[in-house]
SEGU-78414 format. One record per residue (C-alpha): residue in three letters; residue number from 1; x, y, z. Coordinates in steps of 0.02 Angstrom, whole numbers, plus 50000, padded with zeros to 5 digits. Each point is the difference from the previous one (the first is absolute). Layout:
<zamis>
{zami 'ALA', NUM, {X, Y, Z}}
...
</zamis>
This chain:
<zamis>
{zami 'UNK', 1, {44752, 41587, 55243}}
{zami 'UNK', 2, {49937, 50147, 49889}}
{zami 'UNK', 3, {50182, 50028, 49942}}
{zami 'UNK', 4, {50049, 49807, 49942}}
{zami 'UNK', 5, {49846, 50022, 49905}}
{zami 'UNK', 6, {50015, 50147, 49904}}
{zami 'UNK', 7, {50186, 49965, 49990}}
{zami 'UNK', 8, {49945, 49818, 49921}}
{zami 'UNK', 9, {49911, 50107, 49877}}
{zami 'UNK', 10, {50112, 50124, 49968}}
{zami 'UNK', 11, {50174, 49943, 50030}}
{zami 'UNK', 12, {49982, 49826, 50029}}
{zami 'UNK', 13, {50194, 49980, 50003}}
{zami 'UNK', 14, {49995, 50131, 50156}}
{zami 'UNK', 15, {49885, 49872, 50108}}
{zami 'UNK', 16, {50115, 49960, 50120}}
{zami 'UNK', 17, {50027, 50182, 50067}}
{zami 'UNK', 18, {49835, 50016, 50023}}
{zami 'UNK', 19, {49995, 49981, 50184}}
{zami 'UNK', 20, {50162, 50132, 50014}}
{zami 'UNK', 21, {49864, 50130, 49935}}
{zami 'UNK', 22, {49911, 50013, 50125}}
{zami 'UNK', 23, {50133, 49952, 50158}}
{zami 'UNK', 24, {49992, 50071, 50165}}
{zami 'UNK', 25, {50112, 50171, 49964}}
{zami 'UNK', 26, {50171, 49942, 50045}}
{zami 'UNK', 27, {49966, 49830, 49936}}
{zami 'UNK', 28, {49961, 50105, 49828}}
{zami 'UNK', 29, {50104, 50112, 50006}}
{zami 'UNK', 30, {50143, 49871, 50040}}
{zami 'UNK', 31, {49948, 49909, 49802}}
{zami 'UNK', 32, {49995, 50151, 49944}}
{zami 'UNK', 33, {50168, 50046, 50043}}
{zami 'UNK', 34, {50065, 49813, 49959}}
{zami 'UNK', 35, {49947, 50020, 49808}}
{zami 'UNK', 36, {50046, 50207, 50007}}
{zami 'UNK', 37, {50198, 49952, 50038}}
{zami 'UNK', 38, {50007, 49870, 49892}}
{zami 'UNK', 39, {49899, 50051, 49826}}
{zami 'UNK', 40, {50083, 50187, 49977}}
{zami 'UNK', 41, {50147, 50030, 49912}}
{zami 'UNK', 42, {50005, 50188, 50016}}
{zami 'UNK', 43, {49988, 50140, 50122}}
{zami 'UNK', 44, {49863, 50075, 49886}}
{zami 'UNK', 45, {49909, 49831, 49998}}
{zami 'UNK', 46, {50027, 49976, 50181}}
{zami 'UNK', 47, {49936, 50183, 50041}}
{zami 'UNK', 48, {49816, 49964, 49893}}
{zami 'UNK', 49, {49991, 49844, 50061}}
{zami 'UNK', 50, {50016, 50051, 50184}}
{zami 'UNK', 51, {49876, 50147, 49990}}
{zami 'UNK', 52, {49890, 49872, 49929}}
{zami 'UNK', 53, {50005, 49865, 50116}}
{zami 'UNK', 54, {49975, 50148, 50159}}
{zami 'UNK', 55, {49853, 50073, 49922}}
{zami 'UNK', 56, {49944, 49823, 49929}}
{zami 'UNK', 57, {50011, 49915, 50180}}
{zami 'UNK', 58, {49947, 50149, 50083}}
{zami 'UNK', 59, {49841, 50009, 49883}}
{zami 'UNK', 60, {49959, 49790, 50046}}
{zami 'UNK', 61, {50032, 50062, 50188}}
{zami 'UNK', 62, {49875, 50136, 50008}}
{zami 'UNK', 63, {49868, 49889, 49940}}
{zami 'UNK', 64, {50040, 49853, 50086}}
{zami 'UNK', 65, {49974, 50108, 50172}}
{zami 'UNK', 66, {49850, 50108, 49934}}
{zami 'UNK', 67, {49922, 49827, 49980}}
{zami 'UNK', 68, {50038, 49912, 50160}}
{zami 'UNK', 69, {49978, 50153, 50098}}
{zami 'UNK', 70, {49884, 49971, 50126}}
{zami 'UNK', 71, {49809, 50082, 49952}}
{zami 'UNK', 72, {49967, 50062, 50180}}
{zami 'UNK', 73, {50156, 50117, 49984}}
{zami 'UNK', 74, {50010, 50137, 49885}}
{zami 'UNK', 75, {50103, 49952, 49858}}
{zami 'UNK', 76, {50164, 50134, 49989}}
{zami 'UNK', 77, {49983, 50116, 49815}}
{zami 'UNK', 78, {50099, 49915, 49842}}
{zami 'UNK', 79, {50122, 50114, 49990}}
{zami 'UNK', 80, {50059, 49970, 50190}}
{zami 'UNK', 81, {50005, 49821, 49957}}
{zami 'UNK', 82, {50089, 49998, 49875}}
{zami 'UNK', 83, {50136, 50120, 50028}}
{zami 'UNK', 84, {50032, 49891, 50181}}
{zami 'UNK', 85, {50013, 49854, 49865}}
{zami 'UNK', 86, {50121, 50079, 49916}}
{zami 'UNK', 87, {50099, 50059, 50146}}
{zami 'UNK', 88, {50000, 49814, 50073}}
{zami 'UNK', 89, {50024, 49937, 49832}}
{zami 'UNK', 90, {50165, 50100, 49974}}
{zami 'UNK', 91, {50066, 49967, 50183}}
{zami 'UNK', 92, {49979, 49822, 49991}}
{zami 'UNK', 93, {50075, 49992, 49838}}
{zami 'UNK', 94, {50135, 50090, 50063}}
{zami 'UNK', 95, {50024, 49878, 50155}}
{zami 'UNK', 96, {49963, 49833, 49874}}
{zami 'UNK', 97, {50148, 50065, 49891}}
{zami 'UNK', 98, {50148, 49924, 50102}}
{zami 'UNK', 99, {49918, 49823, 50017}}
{zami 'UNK', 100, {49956, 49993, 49801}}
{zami 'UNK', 101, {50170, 50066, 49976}}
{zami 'UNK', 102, {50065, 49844, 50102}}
{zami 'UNK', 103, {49894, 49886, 49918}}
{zami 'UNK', 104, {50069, 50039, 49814}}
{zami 'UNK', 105, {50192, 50007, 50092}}
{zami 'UNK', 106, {49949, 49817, 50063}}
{zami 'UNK', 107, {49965, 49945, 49842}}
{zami 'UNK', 108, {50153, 50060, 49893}}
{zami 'UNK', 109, {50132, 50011, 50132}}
{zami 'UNK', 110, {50091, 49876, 50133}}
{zami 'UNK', 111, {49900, 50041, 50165}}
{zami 'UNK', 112, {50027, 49963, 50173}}
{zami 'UNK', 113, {49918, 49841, 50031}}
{zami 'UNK', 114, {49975, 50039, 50205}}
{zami 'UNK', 115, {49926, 50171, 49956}}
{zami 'UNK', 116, {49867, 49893, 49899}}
{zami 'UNK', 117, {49981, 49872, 50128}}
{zami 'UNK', 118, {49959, 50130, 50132}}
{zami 'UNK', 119, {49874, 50096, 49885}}
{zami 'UNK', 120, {49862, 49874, 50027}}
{zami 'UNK', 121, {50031, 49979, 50168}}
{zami 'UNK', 122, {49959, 50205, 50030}}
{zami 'UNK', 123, {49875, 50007, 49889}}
{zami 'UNK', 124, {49916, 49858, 50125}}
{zami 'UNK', 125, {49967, 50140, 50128}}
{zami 'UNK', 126, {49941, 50127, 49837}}
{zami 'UNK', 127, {49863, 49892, 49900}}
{zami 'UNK', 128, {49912, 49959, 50139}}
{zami 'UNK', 129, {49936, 50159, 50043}}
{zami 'UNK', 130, {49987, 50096, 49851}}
{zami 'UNK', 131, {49884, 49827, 49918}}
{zami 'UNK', 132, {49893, 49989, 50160}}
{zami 'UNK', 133, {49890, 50154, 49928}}
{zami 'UNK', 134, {49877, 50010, 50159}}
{zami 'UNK', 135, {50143, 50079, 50099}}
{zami 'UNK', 136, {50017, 50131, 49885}}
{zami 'UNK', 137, {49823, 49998, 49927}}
{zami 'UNK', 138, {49949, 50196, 50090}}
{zami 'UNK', 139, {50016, 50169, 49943}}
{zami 'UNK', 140, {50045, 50089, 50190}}
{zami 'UNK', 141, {50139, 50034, 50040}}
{zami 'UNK', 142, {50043, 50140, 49855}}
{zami 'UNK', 143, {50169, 50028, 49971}}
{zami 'UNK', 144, {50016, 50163, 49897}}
{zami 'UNK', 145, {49839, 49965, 49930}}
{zami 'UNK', 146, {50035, 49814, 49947}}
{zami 'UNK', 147, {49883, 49868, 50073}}
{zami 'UNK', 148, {50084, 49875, 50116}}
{zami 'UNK', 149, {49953, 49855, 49849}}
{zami 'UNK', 150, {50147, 50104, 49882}}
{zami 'UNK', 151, {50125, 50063, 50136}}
{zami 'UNK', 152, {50019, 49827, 50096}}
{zami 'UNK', 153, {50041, 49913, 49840}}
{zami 'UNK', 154, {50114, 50144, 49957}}
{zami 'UNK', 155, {50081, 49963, 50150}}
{zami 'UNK', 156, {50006, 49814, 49956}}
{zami 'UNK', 157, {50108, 50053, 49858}}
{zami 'UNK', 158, {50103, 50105, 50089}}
{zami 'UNK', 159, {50046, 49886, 50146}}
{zami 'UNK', 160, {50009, 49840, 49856}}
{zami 'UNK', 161, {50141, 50119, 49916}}
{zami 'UNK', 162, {50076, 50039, 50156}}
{zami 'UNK', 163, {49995, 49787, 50043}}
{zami 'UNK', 164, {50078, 49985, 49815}}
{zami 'UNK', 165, {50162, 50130, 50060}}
{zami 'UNK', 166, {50026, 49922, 50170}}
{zami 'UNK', 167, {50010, 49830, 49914}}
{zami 'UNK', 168, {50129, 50095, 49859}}
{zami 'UNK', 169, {50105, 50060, 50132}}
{zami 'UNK', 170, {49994, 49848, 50125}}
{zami 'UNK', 171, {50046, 49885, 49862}}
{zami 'UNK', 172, {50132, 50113, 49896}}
{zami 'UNK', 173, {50143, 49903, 50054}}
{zami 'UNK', 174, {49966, 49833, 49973}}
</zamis>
């Protein structure tokens, strides 16, 4: 709410991004990455732009979990925080990057129409688990030093992308 009302002051033409500010991480990162492919006309641009949206999200991230983080647990150091934020924010841009690359290919070039009509279908078995938040909502088990909250939904983006290729290849002929 804080956002929509600072951007109404600020940017008031920016409003409706306001609740892509402050998005779960891959949810985030995924606008990000929607308006970084399609706004930059250089490598340069690109390059700035990138750095800034890693640091940027990364920045939102470690503040959003140093304020839900739960008071009778010691609350990790900044710097830890943040430089898991960026690690996570880099991977899952990295993992995001095929389906916002199909999404922009959808829009300017003939597309397989059976590949799209599976898509939703797959993401059925995806959105469900990653939106119901108290199966996730825990910091044990660590994987590598990331709570279970960041590496399960990493997963979800790894087995959605996964979905997205077996769909690709099941539907290529047709």
């Amino acid at each position: 709410m804080a956002e929509a009302c600072l951007l109404t002051i600020f940017a008031p033409a920016a409003r409706p991004i306001a609740p892509q500010i402050t998005a779960l991480p891959p949810l985030g990162i995924f606008h990000d990455l929607r308006w970084l492919f399609g706004y930059n006309r250089s490598w340069y641009g690109f390059d700035l732009a990138y750095a800034g949206l890693v640091f940027g999200r990364a920045a939102i991230s470690t503040a959003a979990i140093r304020l839900a983080w739960p008071r009778h647990l010691g609350r990790p150091a900044w710097a830890a925080t943040f430089g898991r934020c960026v690690i996570f924010t880099v991977v899952a841009g990295v993992l995001l990057s095929p389906v916002i690359t199909l999404l922009f290919g959808v829009s300017l070039l003939p597309f397989s129409w059976p590949f799209l009509a599976a898509l939703p279908a797959m993401l059925l078995i995806l959105i469900p688990l990653t939106m119901w938040v108290p199966l996730y909502n825990r910091v044990e088990p660590t994987l590598w030093g990331f709570p279970f909250f960041y590496w399960f939904q990493l997963l979800g983006i790894v087995i959605g992308a996964l979905l997205t290729a077996l769909a690709y290849f099941v539907t290529e002929h047709d």
